[in-house]
N, CA, C and O atoms as a GROMACS GRO file, in nm:
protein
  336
    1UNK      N    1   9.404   8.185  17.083
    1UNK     CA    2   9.432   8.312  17.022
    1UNK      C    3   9.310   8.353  16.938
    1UNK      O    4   9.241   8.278  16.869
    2UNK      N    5   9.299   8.464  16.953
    2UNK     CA    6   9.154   8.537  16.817
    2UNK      C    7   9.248   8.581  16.719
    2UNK      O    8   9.367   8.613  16.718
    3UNK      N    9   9.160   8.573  16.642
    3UNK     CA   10   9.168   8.571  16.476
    3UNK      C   11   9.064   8.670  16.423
    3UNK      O   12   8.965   8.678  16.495
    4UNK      N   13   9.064   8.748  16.313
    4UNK     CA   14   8.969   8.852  16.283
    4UNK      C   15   8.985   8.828  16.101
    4UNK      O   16   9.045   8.912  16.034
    5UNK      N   17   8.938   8.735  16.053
    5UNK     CA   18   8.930   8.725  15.932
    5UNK      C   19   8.784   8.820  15.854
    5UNK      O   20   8.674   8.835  15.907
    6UNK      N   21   8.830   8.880  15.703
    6UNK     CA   22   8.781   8.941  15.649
    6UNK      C   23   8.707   8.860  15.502
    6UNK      O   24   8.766   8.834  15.397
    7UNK      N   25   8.585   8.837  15.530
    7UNK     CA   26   8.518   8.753  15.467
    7UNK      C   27   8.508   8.778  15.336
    7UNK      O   28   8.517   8.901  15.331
    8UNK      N   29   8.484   8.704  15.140
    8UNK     CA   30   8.503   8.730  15.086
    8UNK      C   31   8.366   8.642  14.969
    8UNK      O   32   8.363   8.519  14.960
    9UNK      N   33   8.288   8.712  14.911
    9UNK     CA   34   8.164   8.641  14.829
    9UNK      C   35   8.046   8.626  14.912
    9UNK      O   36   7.943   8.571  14.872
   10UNK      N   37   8.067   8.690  15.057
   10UNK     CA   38   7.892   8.621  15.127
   10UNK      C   39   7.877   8.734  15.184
   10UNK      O   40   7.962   8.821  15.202
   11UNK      N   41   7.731   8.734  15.223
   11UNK     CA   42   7.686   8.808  15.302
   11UNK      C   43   7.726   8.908  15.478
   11UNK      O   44   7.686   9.012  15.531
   12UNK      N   45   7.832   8.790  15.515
   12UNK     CA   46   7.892   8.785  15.603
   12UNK      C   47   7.986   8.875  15.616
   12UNK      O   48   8.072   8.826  15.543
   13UNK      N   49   8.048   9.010  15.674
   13UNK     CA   50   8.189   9.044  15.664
   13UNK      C   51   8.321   9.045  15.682
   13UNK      O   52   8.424   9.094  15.635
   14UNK      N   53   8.277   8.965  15.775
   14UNK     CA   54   8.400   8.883  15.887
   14UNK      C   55   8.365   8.796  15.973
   14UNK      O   56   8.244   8.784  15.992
   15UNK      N   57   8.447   8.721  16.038
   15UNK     CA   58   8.440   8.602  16.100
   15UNK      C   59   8.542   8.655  16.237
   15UNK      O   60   8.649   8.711  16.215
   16UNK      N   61   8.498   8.633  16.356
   16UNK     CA   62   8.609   8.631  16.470
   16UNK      C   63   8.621   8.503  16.501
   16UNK      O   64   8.514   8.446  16.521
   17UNK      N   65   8.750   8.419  16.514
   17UNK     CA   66   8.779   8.321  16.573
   17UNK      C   67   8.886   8.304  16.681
   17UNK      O   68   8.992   8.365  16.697
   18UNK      N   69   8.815   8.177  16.770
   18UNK     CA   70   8.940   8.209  16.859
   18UNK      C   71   8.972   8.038  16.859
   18UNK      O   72   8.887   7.949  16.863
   19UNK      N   73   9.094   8.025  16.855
   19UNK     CA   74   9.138   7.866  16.828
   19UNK      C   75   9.278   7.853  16.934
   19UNK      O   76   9.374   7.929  16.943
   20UNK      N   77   9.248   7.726  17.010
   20UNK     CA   78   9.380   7.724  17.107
   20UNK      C   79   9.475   7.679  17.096
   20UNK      O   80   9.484   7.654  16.976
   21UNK      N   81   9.616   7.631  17.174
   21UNK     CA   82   9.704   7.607  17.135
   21UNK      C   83   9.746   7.477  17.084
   21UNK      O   84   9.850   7.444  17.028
   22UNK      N   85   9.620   7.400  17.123
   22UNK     CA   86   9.599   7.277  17.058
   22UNK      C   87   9.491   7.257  16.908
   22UNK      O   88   9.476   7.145  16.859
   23UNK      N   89   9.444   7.341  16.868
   23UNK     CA   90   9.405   7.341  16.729
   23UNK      C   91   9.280   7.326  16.727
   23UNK      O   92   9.246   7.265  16.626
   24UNK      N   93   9.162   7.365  16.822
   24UNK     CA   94   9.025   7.347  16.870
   24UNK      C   95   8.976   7.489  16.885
   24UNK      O   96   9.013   7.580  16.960
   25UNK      N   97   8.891   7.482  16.800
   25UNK     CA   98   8.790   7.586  16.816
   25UNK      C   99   8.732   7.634  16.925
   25UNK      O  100   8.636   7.561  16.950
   26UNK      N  101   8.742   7.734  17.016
   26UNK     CA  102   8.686   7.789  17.153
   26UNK      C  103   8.538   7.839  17.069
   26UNK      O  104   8.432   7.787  17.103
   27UNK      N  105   8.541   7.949  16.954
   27UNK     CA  106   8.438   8.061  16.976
   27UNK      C  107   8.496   8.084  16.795
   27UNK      O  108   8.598   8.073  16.727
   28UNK      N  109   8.353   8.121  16.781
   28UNK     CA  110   8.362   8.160  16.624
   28UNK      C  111   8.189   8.286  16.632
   28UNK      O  112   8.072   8.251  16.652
   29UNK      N  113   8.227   8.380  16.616
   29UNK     CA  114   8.123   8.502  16.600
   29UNK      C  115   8.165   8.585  16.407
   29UNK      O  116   8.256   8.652  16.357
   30UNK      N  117   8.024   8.519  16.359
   30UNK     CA  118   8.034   8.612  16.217
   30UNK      C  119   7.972   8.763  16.242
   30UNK      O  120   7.862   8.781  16.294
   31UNK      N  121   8.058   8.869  16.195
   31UNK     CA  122   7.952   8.973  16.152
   31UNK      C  123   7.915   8.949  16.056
   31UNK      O  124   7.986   8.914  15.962
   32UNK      N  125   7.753   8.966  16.055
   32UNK     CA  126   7.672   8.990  15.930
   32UNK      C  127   7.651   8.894  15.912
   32UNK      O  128   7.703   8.807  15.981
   33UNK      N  129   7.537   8.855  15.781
   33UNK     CA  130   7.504   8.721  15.752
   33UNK      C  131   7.362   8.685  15.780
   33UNK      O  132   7.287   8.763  15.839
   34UNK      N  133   7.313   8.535  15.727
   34UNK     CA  134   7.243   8.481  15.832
   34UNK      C  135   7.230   8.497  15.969
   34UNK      O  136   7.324   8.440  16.024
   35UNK      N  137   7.144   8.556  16.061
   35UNK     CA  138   7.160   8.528  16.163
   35UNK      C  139   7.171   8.424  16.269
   35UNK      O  140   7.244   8.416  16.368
   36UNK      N  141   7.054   8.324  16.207
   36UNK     CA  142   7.036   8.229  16.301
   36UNK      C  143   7.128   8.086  16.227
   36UNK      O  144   7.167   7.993  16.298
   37UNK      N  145   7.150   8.090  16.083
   37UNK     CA  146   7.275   8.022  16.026
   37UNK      C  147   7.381   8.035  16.083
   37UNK      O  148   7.427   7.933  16.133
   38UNK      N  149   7.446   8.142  16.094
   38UNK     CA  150   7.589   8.139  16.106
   38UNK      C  151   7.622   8.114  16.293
   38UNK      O  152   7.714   8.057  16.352
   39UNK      N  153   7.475   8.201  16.352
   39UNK     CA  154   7.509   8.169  16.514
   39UNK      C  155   7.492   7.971  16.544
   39UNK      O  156   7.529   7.900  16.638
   40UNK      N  157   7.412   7.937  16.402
   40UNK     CA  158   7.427   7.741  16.457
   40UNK      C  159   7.565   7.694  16.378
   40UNK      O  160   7.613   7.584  16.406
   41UNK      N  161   7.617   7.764  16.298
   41UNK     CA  162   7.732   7.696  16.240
   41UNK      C  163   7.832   7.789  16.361
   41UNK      O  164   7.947   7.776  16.319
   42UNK      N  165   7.834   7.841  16.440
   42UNK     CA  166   7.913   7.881  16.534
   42UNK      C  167   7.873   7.801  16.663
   42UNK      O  168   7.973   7.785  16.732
   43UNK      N  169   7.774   7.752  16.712
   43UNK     CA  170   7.752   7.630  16.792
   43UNK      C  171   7.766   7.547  16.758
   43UNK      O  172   7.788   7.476  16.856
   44UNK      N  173   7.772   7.468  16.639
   44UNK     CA  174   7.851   7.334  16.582
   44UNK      C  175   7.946   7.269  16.623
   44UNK      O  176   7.964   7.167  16.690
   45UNK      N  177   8.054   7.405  16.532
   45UNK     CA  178   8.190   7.347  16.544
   45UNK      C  179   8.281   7.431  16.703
   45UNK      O  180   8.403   7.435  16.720
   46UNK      N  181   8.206   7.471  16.768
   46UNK     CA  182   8.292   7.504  16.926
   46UNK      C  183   8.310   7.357  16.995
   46UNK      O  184   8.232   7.264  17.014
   47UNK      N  185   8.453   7.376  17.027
   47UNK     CA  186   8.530   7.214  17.062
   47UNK      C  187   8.554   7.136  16.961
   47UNK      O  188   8.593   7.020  16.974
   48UNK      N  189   8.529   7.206  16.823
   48UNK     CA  190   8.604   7.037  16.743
   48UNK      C  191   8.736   7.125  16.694
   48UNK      O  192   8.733   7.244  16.664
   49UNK      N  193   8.852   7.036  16.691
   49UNK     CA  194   8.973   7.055  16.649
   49UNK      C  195   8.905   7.158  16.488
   49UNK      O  196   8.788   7.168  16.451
   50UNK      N  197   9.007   7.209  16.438
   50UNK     CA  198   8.978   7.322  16.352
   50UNK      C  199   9.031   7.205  16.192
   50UNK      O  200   9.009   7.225  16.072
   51UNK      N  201   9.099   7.095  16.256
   51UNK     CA  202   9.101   7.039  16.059
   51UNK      C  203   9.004   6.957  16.068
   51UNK      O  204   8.980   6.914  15.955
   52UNK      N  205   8.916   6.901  16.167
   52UNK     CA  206   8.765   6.858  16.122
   52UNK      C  207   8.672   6.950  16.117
   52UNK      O  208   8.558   6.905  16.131
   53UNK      N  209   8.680   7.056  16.103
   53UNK     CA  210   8.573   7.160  16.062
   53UNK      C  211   8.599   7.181  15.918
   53UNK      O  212   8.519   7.177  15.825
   54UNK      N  213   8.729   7.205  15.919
   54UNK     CA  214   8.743   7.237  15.746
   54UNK      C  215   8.744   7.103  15.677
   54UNK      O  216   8.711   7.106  15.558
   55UNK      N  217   8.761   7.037  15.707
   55UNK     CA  218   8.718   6.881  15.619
   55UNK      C  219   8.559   6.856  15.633
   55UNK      O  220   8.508   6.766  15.565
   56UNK      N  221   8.486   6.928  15.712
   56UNK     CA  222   8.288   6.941  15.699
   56UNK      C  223   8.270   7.033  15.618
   56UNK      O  224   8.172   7.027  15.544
   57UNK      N  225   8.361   7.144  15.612
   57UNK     CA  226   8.256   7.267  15.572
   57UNK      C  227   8.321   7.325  15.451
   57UNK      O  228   8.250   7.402  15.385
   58UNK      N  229   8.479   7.296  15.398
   58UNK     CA  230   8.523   7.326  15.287
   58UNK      C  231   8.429   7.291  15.131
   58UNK      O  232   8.368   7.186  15.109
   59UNK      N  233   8.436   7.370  15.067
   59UNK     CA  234   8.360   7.390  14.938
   59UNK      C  235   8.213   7.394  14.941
   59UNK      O  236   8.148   7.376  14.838
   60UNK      N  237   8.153   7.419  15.062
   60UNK     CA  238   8.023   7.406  15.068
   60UNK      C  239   7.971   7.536  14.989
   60UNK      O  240   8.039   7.638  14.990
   61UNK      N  241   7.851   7.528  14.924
   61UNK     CA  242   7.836   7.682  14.818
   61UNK      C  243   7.705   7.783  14.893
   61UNK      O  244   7.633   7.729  14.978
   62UNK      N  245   7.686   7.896  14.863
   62UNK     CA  246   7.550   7.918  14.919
   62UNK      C  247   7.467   7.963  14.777
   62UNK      O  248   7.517   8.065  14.728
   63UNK      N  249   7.382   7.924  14.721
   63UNK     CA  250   7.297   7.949  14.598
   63UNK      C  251   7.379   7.878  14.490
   63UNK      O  252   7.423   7.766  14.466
   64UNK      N  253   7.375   8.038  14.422
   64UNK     CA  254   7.468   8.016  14.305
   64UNK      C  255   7.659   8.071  14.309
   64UNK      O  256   7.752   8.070  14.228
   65UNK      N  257   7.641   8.109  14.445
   65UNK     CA  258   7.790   8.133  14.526
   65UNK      C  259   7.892   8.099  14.479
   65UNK      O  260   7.829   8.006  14.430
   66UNK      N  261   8.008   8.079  14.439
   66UNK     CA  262   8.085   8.024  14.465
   66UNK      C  263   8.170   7.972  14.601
   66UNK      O  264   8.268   7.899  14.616
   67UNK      N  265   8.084   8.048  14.688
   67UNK     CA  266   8.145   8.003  14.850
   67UNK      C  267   8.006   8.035  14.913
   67UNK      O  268   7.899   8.070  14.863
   68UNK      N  269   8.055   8.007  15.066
   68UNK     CA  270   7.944   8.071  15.197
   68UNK      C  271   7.991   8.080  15.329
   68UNK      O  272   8.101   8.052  15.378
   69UNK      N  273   7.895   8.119  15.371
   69UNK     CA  274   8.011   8.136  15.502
   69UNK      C  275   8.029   8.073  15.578
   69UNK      O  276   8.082   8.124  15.677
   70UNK      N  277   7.993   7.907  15.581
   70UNK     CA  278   8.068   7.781  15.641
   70UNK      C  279   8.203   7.767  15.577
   70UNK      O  280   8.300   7.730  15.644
   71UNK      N  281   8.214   7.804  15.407
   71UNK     CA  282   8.321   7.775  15.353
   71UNK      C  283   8.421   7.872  15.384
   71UNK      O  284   8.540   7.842  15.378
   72UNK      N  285   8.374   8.006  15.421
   72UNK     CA  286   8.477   8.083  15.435
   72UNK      C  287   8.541   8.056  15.567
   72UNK      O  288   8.662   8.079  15.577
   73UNK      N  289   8.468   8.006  15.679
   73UNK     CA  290   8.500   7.980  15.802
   73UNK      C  291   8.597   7.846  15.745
   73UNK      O  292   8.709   7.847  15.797
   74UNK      N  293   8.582   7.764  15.676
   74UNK     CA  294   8.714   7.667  15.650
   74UNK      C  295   8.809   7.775  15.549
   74UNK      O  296   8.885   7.705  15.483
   75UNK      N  297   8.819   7.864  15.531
   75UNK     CA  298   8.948   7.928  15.428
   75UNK      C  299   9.008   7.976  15.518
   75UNK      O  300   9.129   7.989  15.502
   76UNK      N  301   8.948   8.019  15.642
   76UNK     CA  302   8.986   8.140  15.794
   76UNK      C  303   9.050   7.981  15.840
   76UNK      O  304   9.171   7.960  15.826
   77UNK      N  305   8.993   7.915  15.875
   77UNK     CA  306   9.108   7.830  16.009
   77UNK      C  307   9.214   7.742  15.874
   77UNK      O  308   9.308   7.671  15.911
   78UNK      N  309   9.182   7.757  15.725
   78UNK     CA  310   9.336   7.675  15.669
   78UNK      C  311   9.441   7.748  15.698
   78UNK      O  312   9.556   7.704  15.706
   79UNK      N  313   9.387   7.926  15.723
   79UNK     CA  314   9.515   8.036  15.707
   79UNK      C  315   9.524   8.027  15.889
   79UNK      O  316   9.603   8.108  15.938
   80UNK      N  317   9.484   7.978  15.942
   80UNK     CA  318   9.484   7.996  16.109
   80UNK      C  319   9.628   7.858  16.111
   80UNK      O  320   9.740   7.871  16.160
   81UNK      N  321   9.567   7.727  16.034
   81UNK     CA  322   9.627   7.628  16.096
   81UNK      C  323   9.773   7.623  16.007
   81UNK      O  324   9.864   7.545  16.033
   82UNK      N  325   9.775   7.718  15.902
   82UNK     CA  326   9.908   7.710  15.831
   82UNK      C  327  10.027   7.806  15.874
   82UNK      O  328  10.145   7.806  15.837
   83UNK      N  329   9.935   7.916  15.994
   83UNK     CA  330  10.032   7.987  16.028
   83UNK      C  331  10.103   7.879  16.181
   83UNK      O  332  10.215   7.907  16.223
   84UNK      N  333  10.034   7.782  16.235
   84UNK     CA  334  10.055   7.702  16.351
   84UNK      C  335  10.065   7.740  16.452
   84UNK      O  336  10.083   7.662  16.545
   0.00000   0.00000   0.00000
């Protein structure tokens, strides 16, 4: 299923995800952002289950951030994997 999360503290504005019925990341496309960051943190985690992504990438900061947009990509699949 895709997902269209609305990003919050980064550069980034959103995140599209698509996660299957088994809990694995197919495809993750940020608008905005880093370019060549967010397209390798979107080749990363394609094929890993979505609660080992957020156990890599939760609380990670960007500067003086309080988030980034690896972290927001773990806030998008906690609200992905809590809806089930």
């Amino acid at each position: 299923m895709t997902y269209h999360y609305k990003t919050h503290g980064t550069c980034s504005r959103a995140i599209e995800i698509d996660v299957d019925d088994e809990g694995v990341v197919r495809r993750v496309a940020f608008e905005g952002g880093c370019n060549g960051n967010t397209k390798g943190v979107a080749a990363l985690v394609k094929d890993m289950k979505a609660q080992d992504v957020i156990a890599r990438l939760e609380n990670i900061r960007c500067g003086m951030k309080s988030t980034s947009c690896p972290d927001q990509l773990a806030k998008a699949l906690k609200e992905i994997v809590a809806k089930g």
